[in-house]
C-alpha positions in Angstrom: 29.6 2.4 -16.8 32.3 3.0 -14.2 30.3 6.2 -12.9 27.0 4.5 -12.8 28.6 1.3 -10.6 30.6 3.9 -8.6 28.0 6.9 -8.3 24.9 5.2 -8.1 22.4 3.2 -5.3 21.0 1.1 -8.9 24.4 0.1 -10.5 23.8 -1.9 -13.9 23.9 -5.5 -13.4 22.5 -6.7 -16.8 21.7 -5.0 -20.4 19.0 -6.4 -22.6 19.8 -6.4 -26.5 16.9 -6.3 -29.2 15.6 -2.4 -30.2 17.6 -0.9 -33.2 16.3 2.8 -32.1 16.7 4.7 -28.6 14.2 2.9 -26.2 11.3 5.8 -24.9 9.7 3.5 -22.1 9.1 0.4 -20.2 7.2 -0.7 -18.2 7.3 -3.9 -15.9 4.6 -6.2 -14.8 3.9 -6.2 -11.0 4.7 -10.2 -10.6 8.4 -9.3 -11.6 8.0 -12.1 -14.5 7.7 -9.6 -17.7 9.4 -6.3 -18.7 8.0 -4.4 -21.9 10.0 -2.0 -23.4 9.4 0.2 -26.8 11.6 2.3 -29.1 11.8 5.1 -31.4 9.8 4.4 -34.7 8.7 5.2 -38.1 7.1 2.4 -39.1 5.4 -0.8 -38.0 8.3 -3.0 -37.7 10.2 -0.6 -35.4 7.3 0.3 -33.3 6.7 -3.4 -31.8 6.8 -3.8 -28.2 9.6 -6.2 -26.8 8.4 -8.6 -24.1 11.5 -9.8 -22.3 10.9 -12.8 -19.1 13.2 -14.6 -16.6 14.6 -18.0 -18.1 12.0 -20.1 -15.5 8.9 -18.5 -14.3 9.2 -20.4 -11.0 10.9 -17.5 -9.8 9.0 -14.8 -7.9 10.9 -11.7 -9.0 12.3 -10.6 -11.7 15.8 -11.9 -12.4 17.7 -9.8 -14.4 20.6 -11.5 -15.5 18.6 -14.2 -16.7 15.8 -12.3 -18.8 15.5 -13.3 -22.7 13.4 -11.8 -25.3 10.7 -14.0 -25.2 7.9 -11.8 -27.9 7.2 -8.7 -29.7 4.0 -7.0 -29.8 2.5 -5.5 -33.1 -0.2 -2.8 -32.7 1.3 0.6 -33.7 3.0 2.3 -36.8 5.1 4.7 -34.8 6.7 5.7 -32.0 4.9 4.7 -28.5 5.0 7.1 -25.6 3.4 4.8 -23.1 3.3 1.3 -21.8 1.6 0.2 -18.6 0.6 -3.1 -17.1 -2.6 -3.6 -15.4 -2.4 -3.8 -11.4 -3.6 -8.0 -12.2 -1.0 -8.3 -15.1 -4.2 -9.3 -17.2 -3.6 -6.5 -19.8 -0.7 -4.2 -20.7 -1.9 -1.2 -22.5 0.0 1.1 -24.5 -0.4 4.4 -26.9 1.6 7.4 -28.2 2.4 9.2 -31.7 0.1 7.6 -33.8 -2.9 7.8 -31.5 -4.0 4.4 -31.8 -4.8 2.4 -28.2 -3.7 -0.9 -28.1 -4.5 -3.3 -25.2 -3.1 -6.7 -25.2 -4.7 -9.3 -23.0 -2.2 -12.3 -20.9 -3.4 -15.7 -22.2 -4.4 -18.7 -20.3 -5.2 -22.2 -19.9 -8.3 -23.4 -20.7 -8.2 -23.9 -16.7 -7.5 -20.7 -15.8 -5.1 -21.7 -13.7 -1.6 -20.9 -15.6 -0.4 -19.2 -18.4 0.1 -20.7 -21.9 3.3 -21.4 -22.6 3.5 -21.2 -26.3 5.8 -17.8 -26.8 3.1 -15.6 -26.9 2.1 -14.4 -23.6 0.4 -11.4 -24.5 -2.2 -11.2 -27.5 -3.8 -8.0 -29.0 -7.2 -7.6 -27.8 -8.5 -4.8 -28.5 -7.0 -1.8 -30.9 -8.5 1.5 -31.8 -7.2 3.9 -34.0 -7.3 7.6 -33.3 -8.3 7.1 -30.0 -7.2 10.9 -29.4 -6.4 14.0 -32.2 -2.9 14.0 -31.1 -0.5 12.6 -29.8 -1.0 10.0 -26.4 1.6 11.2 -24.0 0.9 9.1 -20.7 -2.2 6.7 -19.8 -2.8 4.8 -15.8 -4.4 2.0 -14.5 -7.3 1.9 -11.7 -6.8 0.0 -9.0 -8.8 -2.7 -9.9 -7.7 -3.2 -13.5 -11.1 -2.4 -15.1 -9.8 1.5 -16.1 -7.8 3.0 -18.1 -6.8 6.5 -18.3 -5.3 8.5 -21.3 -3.9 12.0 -21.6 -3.3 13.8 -24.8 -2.1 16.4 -26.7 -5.2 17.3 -27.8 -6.0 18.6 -23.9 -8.3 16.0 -23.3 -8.4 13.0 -20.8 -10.4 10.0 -21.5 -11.4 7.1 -19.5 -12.1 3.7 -21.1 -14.2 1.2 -19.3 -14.1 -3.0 -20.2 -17.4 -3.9 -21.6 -18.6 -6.9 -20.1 -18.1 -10.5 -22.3 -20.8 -13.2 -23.0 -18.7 -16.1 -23.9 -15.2 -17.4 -23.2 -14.3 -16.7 -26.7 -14.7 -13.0 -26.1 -12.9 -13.5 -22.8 -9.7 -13.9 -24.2 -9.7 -12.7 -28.0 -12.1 -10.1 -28.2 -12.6 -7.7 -25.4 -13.9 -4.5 -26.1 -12.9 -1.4 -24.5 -15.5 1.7 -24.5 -14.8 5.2 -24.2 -17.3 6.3 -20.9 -15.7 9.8 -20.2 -13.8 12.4 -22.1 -13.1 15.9 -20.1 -10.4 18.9 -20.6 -8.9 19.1 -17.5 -6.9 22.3 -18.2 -9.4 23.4 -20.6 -7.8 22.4 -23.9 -4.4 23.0 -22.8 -1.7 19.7 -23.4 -2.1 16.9 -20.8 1.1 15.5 -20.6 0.6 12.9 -17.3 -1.6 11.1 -15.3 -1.8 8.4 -12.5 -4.7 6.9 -11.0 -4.7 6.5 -6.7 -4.9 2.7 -6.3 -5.7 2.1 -2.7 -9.6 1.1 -1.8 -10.1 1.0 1.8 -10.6 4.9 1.8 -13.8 5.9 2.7 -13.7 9.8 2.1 -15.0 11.8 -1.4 -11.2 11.0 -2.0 -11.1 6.7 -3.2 -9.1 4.5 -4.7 -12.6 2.6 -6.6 -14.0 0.3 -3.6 -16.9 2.5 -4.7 -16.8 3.1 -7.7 -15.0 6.4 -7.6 -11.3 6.8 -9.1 -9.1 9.6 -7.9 -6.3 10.5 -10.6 -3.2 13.7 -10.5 -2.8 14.9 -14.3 -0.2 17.4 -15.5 0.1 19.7 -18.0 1.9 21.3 -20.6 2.3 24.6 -18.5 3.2 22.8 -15.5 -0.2 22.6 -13.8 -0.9 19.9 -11.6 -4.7 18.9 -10.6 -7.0 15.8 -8.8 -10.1 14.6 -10.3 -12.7 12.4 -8.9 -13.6 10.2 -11.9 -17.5 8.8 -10.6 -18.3 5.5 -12.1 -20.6 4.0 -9.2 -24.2 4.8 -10.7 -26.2 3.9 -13.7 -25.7 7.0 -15.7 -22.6 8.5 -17.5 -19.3 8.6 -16.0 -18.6 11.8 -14.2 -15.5 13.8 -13.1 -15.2 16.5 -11.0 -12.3 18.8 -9.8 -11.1 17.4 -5.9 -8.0 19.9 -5.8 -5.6 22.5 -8.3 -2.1 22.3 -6.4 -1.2 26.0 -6.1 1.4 27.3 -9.1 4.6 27.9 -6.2 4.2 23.9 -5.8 3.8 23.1 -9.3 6.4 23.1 -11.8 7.7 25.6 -14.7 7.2 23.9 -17.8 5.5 20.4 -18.9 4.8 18.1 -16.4 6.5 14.6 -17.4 5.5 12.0 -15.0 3.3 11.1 -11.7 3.4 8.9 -9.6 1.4 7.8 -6.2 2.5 6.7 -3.1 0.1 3.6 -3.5 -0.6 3.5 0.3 -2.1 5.6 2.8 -0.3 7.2 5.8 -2.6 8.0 8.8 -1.2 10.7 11.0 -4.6 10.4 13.3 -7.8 9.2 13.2 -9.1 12.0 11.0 -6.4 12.5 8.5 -5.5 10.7 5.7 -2.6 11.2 3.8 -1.8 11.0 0.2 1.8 11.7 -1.3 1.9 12.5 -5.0 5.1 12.7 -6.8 6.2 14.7 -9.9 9.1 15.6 -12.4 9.2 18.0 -15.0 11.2 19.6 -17.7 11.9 22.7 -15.3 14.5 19.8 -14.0 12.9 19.3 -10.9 11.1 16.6 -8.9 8.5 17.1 -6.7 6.5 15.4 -3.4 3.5 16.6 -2.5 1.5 16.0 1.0 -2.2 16.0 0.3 -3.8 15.5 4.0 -7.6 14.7 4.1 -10.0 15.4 6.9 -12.1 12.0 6.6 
């Protein structure tokens, strides 16, 4: 603890008792006012996701010192390799060893105007079992919280659409989530990560989904690092198509373990765009990538 207050620009201000197994990830809700976290599991019990909040949610960040346990999420019967909140905070999706999807869905008033406030936040919504053949090592959000991406050991990467709802009812305790695309980006080969490009106002064969078009970076078990447009904007299937393969010398030597977008774009000139992409990987090294654009 000494080394970490001493050594370090994020010295620990506050731990957060309530997992009786190593914790594999988090994830934190982009208000600041909720922080999931999941552990190590055999079994159902051990596998439920911890939902920890401020004290008040008048605050506008997330105060650390004053976060409680507030639920915990069933969904899963081991351990969970991913949690990620929507870019609204309506839905925090997770997924991982026992290749079931879960999606939970943030309750509201009847008014729609603030949250329920009756210890349960978040609700299951929608759960389906063997969503992959193996394992689900990393999933990501689309920009406008109406995708979400999985990668799996099974080398493929699927992209699951919200079906629309016909009554409020469905709204908020059954929404159905539908598999529109499933492609091998590596051709079979592990996909260990993925993120999806957020930002909308970019009007090249390179978007964020203002159009209806999603790029995403996913890594592989090898090191490989590629961008696929992910085509959602006409009335047929859902297409994807290879934008760019990072060269090997910029990629990394074994699995690929997380990436992450620069969720902004840097314009060096009027015909550029640029989009920075960063990695990490078991080779022990992390990675930025410059991807410029001619728009």
């Amino acid at each position: 603890e000494s080394q970490l207050a001493d050594h370090t620009v994020w010295p620990e201000i506050s731990k957060l008792y309530g997992h009786t197994n190593e914790v594999i990830c988090m994830a934190i809700s982009n208000s600041g006012h909720f922080i999931a976290s999941a552990s190590k599991a055999r079994d159902s019990t051990a596998a439920r996701i911890l939902l920890w909040s401020p004290l008040s949610h008048e605050t506008c960040s997330c105060d650390m010192q004053n976060m409680r346990l507030v639920d915990s999420l069933s969904g899963h019967d081991s351990t969970i390799a991913c949690l990620k909140f929507s870019p609204n905070d309506k839905y925090l999706v997770s997924s991982g060893k026992d290749r079931t999807l879960c999606i939970f869905q943030r309750r509201i008033s009847q008014s729609g105007l603030q949250e329920k406030d009756d210890g349960t936040p978040y609700i299951l919504s929608f759960q389906l079992k063997n969503a992959h053949r193996r394992i689900v090592w990393d999933c990501s959000w689309t920009a406008d919280s109406m995708n979400v991406v999985t990668v799996s050991r099974d080398g493929q990467c699927k992209v699951w659409r919200v079906q629309p709802t016909t009554s409020a009812i469905e709204a908020e305790e059954g929404v159905v989530w539908k598999c529109v695309l499933s492609f091998a980006p590596f051709g079979g080969t592990s996909v260990t990560a993925v993120d999806a490009y957020r930002c909308f106002n970019f009007n090249t064969t390179t978007t964020g989904g203002g159009d209806g078009r999603y790029v995403i970076a996913v890594g592989s078990e090898q090191g490989d690092i590629s961008l696929f447009v992910i085509d959602t904007q006409s009335n047929e299937d859902t297409t994807s198509s290879l934008l760019y393969s990072l060269d090997s010398i910029y990629c990394h030597g074994s699995t690929v373990k997380r990436l992450k977008w620069k969720q902004e774009m840097n314009s060096f000139n009027s015909s550029d765009v640029v989009m920075i992409l960063a990695s990490c990987g078991e080779d022990c090294t992390v990675r930025v990538h410059k991807l410029r654009w001619k728009s």
